[in-house]
N, C-alpha and C positions, 0 to 999 in steps of 0.2 A: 252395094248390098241392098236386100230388099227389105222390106218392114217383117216380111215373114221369115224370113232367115235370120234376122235379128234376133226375135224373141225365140224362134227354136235353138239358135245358139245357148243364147241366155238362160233357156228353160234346163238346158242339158249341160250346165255351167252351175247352176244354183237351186234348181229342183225344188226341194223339200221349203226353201228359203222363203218368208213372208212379202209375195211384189205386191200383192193390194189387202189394205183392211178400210172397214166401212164398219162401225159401229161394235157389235159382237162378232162379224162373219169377217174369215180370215184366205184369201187365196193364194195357194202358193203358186209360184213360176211354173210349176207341173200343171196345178189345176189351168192356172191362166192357158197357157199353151194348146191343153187338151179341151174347156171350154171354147176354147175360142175354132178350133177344129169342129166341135159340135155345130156352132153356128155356119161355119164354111159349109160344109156337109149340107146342113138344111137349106144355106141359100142354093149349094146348087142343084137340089132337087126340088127347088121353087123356079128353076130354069135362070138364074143370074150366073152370068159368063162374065169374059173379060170385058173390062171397057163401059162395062153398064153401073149407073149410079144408083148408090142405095141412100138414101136420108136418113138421116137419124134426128129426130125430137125426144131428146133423151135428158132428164138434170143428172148429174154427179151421182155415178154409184159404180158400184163393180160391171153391172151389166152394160153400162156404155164401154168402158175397158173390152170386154169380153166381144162385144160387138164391132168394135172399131176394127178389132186385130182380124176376126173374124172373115171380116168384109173384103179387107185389104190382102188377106192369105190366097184370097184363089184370084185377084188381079182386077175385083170391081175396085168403083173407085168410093170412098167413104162422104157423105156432101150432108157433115156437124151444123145442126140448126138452133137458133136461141131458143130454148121453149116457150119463150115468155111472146114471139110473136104474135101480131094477130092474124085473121084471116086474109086480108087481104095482102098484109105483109109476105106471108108464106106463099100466096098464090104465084106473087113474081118470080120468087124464088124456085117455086116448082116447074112454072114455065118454061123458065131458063135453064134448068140442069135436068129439069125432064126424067126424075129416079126412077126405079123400075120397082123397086122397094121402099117403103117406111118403115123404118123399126120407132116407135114410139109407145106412150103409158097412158093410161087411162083418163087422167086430168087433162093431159095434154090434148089426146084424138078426141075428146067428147065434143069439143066445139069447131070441130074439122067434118065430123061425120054429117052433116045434112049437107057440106059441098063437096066431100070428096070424091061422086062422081064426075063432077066435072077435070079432073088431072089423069085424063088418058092414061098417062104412062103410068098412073103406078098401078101395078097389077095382082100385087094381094100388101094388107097390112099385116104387119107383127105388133101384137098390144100384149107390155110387160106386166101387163095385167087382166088379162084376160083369160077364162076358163077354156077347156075344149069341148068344144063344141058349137062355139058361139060364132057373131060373126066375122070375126076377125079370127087368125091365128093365133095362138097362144105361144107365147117366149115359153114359157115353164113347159108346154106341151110339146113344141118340137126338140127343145132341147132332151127332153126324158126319153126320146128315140133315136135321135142323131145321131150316129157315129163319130168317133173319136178319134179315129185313123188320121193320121197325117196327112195333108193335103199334097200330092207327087206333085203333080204343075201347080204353075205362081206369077204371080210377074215378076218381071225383070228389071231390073236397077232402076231402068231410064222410064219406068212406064207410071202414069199420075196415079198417087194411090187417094187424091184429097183432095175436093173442091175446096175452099173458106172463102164464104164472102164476107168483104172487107170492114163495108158498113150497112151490113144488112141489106134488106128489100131496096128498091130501086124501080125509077123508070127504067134503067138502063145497070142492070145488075154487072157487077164486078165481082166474078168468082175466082180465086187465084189457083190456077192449077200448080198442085206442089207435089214431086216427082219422088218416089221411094227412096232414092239415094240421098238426096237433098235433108229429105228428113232425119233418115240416118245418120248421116255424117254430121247433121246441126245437131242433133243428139250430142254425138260424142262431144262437139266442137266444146261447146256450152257446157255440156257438162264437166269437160276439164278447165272450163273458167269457172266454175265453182269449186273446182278440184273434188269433187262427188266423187263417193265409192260405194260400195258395198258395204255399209256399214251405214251409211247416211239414211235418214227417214225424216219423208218429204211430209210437211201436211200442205193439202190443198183445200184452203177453207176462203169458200166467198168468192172464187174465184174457177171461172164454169170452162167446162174439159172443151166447149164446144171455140172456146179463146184461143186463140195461138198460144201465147204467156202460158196458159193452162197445160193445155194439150203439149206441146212441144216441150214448154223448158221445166214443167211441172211430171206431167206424165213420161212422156218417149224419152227425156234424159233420164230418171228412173230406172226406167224399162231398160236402158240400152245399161246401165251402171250398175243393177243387179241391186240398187236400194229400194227402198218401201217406200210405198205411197200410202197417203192416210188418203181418206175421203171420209167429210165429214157430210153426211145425210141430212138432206131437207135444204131448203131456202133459204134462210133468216142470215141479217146479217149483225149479228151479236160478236162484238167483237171481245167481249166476254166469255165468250164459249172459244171464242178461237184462243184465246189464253190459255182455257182450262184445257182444252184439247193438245195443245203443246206438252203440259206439264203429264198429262195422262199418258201419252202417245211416248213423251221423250222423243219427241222430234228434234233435228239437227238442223233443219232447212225449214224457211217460211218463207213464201212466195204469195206476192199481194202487190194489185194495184194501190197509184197513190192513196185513193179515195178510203183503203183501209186502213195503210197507217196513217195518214187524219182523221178519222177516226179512234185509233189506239193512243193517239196524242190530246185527244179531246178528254177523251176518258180516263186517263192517267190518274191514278192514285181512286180511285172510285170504288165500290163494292164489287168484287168480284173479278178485280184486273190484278189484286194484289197474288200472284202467280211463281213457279219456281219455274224461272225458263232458262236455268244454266244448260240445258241440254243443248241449247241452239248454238250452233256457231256463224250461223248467216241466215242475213232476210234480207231479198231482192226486191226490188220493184221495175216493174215495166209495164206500157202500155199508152203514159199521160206524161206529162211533165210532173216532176216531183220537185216540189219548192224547197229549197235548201232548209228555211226553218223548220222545218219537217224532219227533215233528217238529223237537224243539233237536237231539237226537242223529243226524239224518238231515244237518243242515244243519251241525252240527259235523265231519262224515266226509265230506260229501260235496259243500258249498255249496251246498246248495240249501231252500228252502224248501218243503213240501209245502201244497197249496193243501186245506184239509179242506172239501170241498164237501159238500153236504147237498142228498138231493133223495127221491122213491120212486117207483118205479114206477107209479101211478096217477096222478103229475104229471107223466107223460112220462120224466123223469131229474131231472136239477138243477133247485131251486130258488134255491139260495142259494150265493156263489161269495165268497170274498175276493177281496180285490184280487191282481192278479196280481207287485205288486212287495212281497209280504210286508209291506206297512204295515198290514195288518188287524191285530183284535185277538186274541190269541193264546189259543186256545181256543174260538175261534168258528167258526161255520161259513160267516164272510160275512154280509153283504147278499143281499135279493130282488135277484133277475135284473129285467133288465124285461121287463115283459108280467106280474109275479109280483106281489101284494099278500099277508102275513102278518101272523098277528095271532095273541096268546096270548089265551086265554078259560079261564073254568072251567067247570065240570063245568052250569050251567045255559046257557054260550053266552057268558057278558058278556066284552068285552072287559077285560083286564087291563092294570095301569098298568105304566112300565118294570120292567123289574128284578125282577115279580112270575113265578112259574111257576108254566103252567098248560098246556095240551094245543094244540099248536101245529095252526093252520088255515091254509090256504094258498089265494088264488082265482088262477085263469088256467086254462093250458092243461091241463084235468085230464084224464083218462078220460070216456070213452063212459057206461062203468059197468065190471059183472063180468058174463062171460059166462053167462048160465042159474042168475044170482042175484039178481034185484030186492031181495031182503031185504037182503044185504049192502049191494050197491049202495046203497039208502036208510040204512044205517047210520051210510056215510061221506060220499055225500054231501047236503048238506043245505043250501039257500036259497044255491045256488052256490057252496058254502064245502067245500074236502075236507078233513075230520075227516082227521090224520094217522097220530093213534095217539102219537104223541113227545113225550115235556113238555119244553118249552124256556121261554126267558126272552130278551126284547129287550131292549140294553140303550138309553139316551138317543138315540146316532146310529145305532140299527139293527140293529145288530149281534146274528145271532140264536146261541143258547147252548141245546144242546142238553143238558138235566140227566137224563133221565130216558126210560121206556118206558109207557105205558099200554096198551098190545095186549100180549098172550102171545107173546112171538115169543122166540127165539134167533138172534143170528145169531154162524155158522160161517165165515170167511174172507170174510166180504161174504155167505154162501147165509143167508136168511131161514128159520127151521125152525118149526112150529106144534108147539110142547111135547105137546099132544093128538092129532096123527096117530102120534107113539113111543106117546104111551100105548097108543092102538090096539093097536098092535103089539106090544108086549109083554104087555099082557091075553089075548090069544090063548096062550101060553104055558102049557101045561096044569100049570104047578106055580107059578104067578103067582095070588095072589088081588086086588091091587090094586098099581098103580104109579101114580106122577107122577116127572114131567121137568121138569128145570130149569136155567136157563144158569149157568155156572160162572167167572169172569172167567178168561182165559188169554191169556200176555205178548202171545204171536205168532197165538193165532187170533182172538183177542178176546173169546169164548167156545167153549167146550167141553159137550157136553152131559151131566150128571147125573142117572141113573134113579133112584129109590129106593124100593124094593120091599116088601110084605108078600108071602109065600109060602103057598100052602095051606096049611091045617093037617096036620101030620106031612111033608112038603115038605121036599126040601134042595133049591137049585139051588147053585151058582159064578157067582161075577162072569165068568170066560169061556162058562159054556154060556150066557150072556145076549147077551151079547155077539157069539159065534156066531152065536144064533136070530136077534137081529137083522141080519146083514150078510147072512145071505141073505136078509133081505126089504125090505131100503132100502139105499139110496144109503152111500157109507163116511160119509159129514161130519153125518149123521144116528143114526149108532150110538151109544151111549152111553160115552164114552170112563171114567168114574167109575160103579161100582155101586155102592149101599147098600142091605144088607141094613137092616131095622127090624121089629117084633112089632107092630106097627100105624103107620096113618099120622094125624098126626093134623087136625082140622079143625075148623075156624072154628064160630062159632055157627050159623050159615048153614047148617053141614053141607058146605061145600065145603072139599077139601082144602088144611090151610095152609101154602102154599110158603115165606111169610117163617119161619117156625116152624120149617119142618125146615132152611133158609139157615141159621140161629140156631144148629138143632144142629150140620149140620156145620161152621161156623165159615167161610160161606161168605162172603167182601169183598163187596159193594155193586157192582155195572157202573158206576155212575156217581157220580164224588166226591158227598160233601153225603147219599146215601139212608141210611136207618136201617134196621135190621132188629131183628123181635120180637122177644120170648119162644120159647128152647127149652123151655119148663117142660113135663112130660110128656109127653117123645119120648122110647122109650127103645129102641136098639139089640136087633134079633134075637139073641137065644142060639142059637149055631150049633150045636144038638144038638134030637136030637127025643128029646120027655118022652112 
């Protein structure tokens, strides 16, 4: 089934029914269906056909909903961007999936408009904020004329309705093509691991539509299950308002990375937390590692258990869900979903026995591939099996146990970060002779990121002018929040730089109980004077 036939099912299932509210404005499954028809209509007399990518720079609100379906209804493919990117971030990004359309807002396109002649391919913008007549087209102006008619042709099951890159910009971008069927059916899959109905109301607060977590287990299970989605409007991450938004709403479902409920645990018993959240019957997390004491102290403040789901982008979302009445094993991330088969292997492929870790593989509903990277793509997937990247361990009844990371990656509040796109970017720095990046364990973000530097020779910088240079050229949750200076970095026999070595020297914890860390022997801190 297609993403479009989904919600026209749905729409003519449940009609009149609340599927999105956003503040005071309320859209039912009708409206949705019929807006989102409006938009199809306008893209395709903006000339978008099948196969052609449209962007979206959009934050949380009905109108990304409305546009998503929109896109996806006549067989373009939808390519969800951060907002919070910067220019040059976005640039790779456009390069690489080449949209034909942006649909974005005011805030967002202002710092985009003196280079967006330079991105060929896109060939008229939409601004959710702009009047008609102006230079851009207006959201509010073509939809006031669009037709509302049913879209007759669509794509088909098997055709990509969805770019997602994994960890943002890149030298070397990773766009996961994810296929209408795949979404659909993780829809359902997921959603009867949360046993979700029509009756459930989801809030999505803090947690951005353009995220798999979001989008997938937050939104499209929603949409496919006939429940209501809240959207709570604007940016902030007041976890105080996302209380009060519970108790307002009587929502059933709350869906948040780690990074929020530690923060809901931080702030436990505080002004403004003190809340009626009998409505809920389950809060999920996924996207980070969720620290067990999180989940005792969430459910000692608050009655509730956190479900620590495990899943990645390239599998759709979730693979693995506990049980939803807290009888799982604590620490785990669940059982395979059905449709899902997992298995640990080592480093040559072999399957591993219980209890042993080794690089966790997953078969079912995976990716396409990566967009405009067969190399990747054969990297991870191989004889039907997607290489994960995660070292885990199964124990006797199943139960999979996330220990560890085998891919370079960071992750910032649930945002997936490639340690070597910072390097990048700080190697440009004309008083940098080499850097490496590394994850930092931190209570509430889960990690933090740590630069650590050799400077030219005769060279001063400050940990602020670093930190400057980077926030004007990436995203905030990407800057280096830790600097260290060092008079060399050192490395491996290999010749590649050794990360566990300088963890060593700065005395940095393990991400995951049980890992070791080398030898600091021969790392020795910058003298901050020039000889």
């Amino acid at each position: 089934m297609s993403l479009k036939r989904m919600l026209e099912e749905v729409a003519g299932r449940y009609g009149g029914k609340t599927a999105i509210t956003c503040g005071d404005r309320r859209l039912s499954y009708t409206d949705l269906d019929e807006a989102s028809n409006k938009l199809a209509n306008a893209l395709i007399k903006l000339g978008v056909t099948k196969g052609d990518r449209v962007a979206m720079l959009l934050s949380n609100s009905p109108e990304f909903v409305v546009t998503y379906f929109g896109i996806v209804k006549i067989g373009a493919i939808t390519v969800p961007l951060d907002i919070n990117y910067k220019i040059d971030e976005l640039a790779s990004l456009f390069d690489d999936c080449r949209p034909k359309i942006l649909v974005t807002e005011s805030p967002t396109l202002e710092p985009l408009i003196p280079v967006l002649s330079r991105f060929k391919s896109i060939k008229q913008v939409i601004d959710l904020g702009a009047e008609d007549g102006g230079h851009f087209l207006s959201y509010r102006g073509i939809m006031a004329v669009s037709s509302a008619s049913k879209i007759e042709s669509g794509p088909e099951p098997e055709d990509i309705a969805q770019i997602a890159y994994t960890s943002g910009p890149s030298f070397n971008p990773e766009g996961v093509m994810l296929p209408h069927h795949c979404l659909v059916t993780e829809a359902a899959i997921s959603g009867d691991g949360f046993q979700q109905g029509d009756k459930d109301i989801v809030l999505l607060y803090a947690l951005p539509l353009y995220h798999a977590f979001g989008l997938v287990s937050g939104l499209l299970v929603s949409i496919c299950k006939g429940s209501t989605v809240v959207i709570v409007p604007g940016t902030g991450l007041s976890i105080a308002s996302s209380m009060a938004a519970i108790e307002k709403e009587q929502a059933t479902i709350f869906l948040g990375v780690p990074y929020i409920f530690a923060l809901a645990v931080s702030m436990a018993g505080k002004e403004g937390m003190e809340r009626d959240l009998t409505s809920l019957r389950l809060c999920a997390s996924a996207g980070a590692p969720l620290p067990v004491d999180i989940i005792r102290q969430f459910k000692k403040h608050y009655g509730f258990y956190i479900l620590d789901c495990w899943g990645l982008t390239e599998a759709i979302c979730l693979v693995t869900c506990p049980p939803i009445d807290g009888s799982g094993e604590l620490g785990s991330v669940g059982k395979a979903l059905p449709g899902w088969e997992v298995k640990i292997v080592d480093d040559a492929g072999r399957e591993l026995a219980s209890n042993q870790a080794g690089e966790v593989i997953v078969r079912g509903l995976v990716m396409k591939g990566y967009y405009n990277n067969p190399q990747a793509t054969a990297r991870v997937l191989r004889d039907g099996w997607l290489y994960t990247g995660d070292i885990g361990k199964m124990d006797e009844n199943g139960y999979l146990f996330i220990t560890g990371r085998k891919k370079d990656i960071i992750i910032v509040k649930g945002q997936n970060i490639r340690p070597s796109d910072i390097e990048r970017v700080l190697q440009t720095h004309p008083k940098v002779a080499e850097a490496a990046v590394l994850g930092i364990p931190d209570e509430l973000r889960g990690e933090m990121v740590g630069a650590v530097i050799k400077l030219k020779e005769g060279k001063m910088a400050t940990e602020q002018e670093i930190k400057r240079f980077c926030l004007e050229r990436m995203v905030t949750y990407k800057v280096p929040k830790q600097v260290t200076f060092l008079d060399s970095l050192p490395r491996t026999a290999a010749g590649k730089i050794d990360r566990e070595g300088i963890r060593a020297f700065l005395s940095i914890p393990p991400l995951f109980p049980g890992e070791t860390i080398s030898s600091a022997e021969g790392i020795v801190p910058l003298k901050l004077s020039i000889e």
